[in-house]
C-alpha positions in Angstrom: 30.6 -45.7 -16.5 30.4 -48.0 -13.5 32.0 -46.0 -11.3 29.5 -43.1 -12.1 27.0 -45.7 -11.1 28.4 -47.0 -8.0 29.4 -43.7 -6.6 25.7 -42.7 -7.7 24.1 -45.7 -5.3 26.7 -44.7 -2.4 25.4 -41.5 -2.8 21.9 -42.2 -3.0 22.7 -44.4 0.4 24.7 -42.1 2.7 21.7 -39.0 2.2 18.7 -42.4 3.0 20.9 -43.6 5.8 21.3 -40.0 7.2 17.2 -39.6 6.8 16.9 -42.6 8.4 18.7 -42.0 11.3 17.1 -38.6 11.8 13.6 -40.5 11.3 14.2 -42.8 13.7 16.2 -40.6 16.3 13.7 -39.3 18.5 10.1 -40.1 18.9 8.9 -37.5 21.4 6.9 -34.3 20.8 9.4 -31.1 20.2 9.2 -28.3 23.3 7.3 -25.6 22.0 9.7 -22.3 23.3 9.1 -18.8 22.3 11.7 -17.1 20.0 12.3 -15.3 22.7 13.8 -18.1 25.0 17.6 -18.1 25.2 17.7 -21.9 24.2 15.4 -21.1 21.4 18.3 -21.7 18.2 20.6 -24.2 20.3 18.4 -27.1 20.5 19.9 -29.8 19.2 18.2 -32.8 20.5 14.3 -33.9 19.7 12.6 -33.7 16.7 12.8 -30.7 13.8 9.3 -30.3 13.8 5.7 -30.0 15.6 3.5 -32.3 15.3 0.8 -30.0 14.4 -2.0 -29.6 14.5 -1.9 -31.7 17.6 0.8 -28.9 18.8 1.1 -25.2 17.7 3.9 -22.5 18.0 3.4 -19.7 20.2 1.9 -16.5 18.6 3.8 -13.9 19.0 1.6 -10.5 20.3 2.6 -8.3 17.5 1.6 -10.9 15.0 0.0 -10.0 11.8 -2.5 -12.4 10.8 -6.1 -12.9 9.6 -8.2 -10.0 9.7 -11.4 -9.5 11.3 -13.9 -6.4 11.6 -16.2 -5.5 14.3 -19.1 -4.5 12.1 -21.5 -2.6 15.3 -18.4 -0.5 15.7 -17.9 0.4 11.9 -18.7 4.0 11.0 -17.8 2.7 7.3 -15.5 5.6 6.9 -13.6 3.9 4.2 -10.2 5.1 5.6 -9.2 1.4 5.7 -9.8 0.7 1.9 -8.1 4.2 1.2 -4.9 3.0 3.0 -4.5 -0.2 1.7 -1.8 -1.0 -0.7 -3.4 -3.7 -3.1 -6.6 -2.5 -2.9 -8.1 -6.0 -1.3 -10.6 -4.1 0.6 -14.1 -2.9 -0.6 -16.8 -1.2 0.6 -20.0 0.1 -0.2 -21.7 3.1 2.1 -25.3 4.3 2.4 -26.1 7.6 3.7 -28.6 7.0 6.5 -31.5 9.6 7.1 -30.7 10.1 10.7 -28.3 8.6 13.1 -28.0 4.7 13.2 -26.6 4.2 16.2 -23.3 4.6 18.2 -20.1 2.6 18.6 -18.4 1.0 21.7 -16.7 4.4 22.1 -19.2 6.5 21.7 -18.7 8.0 18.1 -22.6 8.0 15.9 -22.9 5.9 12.6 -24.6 8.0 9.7 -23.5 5.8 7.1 -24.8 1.8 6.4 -22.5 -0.4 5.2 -23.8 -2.4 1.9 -20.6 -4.0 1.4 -17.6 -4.4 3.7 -15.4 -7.3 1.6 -11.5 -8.4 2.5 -10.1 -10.1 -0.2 -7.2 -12.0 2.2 -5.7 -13.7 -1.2 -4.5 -10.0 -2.0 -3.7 -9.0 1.8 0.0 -8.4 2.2 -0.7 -8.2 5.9 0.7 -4.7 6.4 -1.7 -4.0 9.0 -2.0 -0.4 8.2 -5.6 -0.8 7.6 -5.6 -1.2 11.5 -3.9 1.5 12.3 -6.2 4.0 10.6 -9.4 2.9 11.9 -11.2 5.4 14.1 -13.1 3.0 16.2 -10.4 0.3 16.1 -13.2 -1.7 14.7 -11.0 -3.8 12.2 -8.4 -5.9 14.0 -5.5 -8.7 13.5 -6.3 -11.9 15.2 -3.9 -14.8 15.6 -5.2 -16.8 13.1 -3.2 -18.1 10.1 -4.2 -21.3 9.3 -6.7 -20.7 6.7 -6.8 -23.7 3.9 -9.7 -23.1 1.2 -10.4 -25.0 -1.9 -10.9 -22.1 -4.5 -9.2 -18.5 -4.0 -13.4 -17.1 -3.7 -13.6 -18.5 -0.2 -10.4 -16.2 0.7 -13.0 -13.2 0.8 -14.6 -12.4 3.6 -17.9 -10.6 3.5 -18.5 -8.8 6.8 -21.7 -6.8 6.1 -24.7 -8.6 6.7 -27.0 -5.9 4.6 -28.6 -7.7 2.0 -29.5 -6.2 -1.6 -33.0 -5.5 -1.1 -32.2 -3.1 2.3 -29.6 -1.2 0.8 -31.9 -0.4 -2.5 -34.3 0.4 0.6 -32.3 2.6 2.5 -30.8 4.4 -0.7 -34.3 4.7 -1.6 -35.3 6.6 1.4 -32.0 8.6 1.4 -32.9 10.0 -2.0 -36.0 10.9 -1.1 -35.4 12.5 1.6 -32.9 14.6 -0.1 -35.8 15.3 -3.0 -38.0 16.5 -0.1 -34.9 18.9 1.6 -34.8 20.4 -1.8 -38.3 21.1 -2.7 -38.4 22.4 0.9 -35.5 24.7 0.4 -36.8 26.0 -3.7 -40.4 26.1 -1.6 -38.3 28.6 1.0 -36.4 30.5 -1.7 -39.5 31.1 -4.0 -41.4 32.7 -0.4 -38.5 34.9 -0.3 -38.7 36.1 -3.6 -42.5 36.4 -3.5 -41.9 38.5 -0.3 -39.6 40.8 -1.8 
């Protein structure tokens, strides 16, 4: 029984001597390097870490990170919520009575957006949503470091409609689509008169 104990403390006292030596090793900031560098796995000297957020690792370009979306160059074509996977994107369109406007690249928008929300607690980060988009409007930026209190602050609302203007412009959608088709029964019953 006291050998279980002794060779327990020696234990316990080789893996805090072996902390302590690493701990107090080296003092100085670690050399950020790219994965890339040929040194990057055979550093052997310094310390183990960053000492963030005072000092951040590169970002590499093809990174897949936070999402953000370009709403003036939105035709809210929905592709993006079609495409992804676990369904953390949701949108809302209004038919507009005319054209809205035009993109950075030239396409028109004929559709408002009511609600354009990214749930990025359900994001997997695929990226496919990016790749669909038309107008390139919905994009990966490079950063990661999102800390929230409750899972509710991980979706981002990017449509800055509020309730009142999209009951408004569905309002004046249906109406004028009420006024096309009393204007088209008005056009059939002349041509049926006139035969």
């Amino acid at each position: 029984m006291t050998n279980k104990i002794i060779n327990g403390f020696a234990t316990a006292l080789k893996g805090l001597s072996i902390t302590l030596r690493h701990l107090f090793s080296s003092h100085g900031k670690r050399n950020i390097l790219p994965a890339s560098d040929a040194n990057y796995f055979k550093r052997l000297e310094g310390t183990n870490t960053i000492q963030y957020p005072h000092q951040s690792l590169p970002i590499p370009e093809v990174g897949r990170y936070q999402l953000d979306v370009e709403m003036d160059d939105c035709i809210v074509c929905d592709l993006c919520a079609k495409v992804c996977p676990v369904d953390c994107i949701d949108i809302e369109a209004i038919k507009a009575t005319e054209a809205i406007g035009q993109t950075s690249d030239g396409t028109t928008k004929r559709l408002y957006a009511a609600k354009f929300d990214i749930d990025m607690a359900k994001c997997m980060y695929c990226g496919l949503c990016t790749i669909v988009c038309p107008t390139e409007c919905i994009v990966m930026t490079n950063q990661y470091d999102r800390s929230v209190v409750g899972l509710n602050e991980l979706t981002y609302k990017f449509s800055d409609m509020t309730p009142e203007d999209a009951t408004q412009k569905r309002r004046e959608f249906e109406q004028q689509q009420a006024e096309r088709q009393a204007a088209k029964m008005a056009a059939m019953q002349k041509k049926e008169g006139g035969s």
